[in-house]
N, C-alpha and C positions, 0 to 999 in steps of 0.2 A: 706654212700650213696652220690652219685653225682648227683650236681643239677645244668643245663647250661639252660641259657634262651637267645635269640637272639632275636631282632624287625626287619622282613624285612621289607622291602617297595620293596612291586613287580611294574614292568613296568605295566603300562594300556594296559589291556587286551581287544579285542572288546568283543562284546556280544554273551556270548556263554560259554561253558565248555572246558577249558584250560587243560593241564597236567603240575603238578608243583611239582612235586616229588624232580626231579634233583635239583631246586630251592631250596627248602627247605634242601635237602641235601649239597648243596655246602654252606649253611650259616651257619649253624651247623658240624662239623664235629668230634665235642668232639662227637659224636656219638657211634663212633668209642672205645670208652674208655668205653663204657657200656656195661657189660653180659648179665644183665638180667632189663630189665628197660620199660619204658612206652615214648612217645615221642605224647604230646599233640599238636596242633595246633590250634589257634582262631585266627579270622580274625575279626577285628576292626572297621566293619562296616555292616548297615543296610537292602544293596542292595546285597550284594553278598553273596555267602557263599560255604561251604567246603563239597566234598562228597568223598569218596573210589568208583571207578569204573575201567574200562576194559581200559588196558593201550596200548592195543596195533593195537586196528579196530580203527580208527580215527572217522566210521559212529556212532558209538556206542553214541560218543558226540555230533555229529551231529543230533540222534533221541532222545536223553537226549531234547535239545533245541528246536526241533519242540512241543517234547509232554506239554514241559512245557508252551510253547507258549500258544498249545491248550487249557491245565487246568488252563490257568490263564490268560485269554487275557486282552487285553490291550481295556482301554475306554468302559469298563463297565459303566452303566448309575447310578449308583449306588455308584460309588468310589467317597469321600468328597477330597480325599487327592491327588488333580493333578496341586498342584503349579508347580512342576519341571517337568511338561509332564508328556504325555500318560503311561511313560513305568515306572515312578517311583513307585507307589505302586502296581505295580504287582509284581517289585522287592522286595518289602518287604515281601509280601505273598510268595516268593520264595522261598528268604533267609527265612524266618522261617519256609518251611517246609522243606528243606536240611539240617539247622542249621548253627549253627557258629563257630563249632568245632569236631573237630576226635582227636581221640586214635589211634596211633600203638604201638604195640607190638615192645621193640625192645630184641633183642637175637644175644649174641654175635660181637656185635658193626655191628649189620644193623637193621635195617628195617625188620620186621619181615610178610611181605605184603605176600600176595598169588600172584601166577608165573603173573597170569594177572591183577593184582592190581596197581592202583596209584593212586595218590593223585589230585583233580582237585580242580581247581578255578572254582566257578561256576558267571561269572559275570551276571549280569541280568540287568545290564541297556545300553543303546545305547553309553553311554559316560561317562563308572565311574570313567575313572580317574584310578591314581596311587591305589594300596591299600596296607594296614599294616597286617601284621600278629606278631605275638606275639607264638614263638616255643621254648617249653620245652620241656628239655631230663632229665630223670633224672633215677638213680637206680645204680646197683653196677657193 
């Protein structure tokens, strides 16, 4: 069995759902060396986080970010936690209900994604900054 593990550091993305498939692909590329394997992803932080969706309507991402606006507004009277602004702990309610990590399928040294699948950064604050991932390939 083969096991590649890579640390990105993606560019700071504005607020909103990103497509990072290519990204993660062009860091990785022992990918390619794998039949039959798994290819995890975690992202390294709080505010943001990782989801599988439609790679190729760009609005898709665009009602992804309004809905989640809706279910989760910002300066609720009720949040303790608004040192870093309005939009910090909404991001966190974000990030953990997206999560901090995806499974692909890989087969035959790709990606083993559906025709209209990819991989997004979902950032959720006004200003996050740089972010890490942490991407393992691994199988035979």
């Amino acid at each position: 069995m083969k096991f590649y593990q890579k640390q990105i550091k993606l560019d700071p993305y504005i607020r909103g759902f990103h497509l990072i498939t290519d990204c993660i692909l062009k860091a990785i590329p022992e990918i390619k060396e794998i039949k039959i394997g798994q290819l995890q992803v975690f992202i390294k932080h709080t505010s943001a986080s990782l989801t599988i969706n439609e790679n190729a309507d760009c609005t898709v991402r665009l009602d992804f970010e309004s809905h989640f606006n809706k279910m989760v507004s910002e300066n609720a009277p009720y949040y303790k936690h608004t040192y870093e602004g309005s939009d910090d702990m909404p991001a966190h309610i974000k990030a953990s209900l997206l999560g901090a990590s995806i499974q692909i399928p890989i087969s035959n040294g790709k990606l083993n994604l559906g025709i209209w699948q990819g991989v997004y950064l979902c950032e959720h604050r006004n200003n996050g900054g740089s972010r890490g991932l942490v991407v393992t390939a691994f199988g035979d």
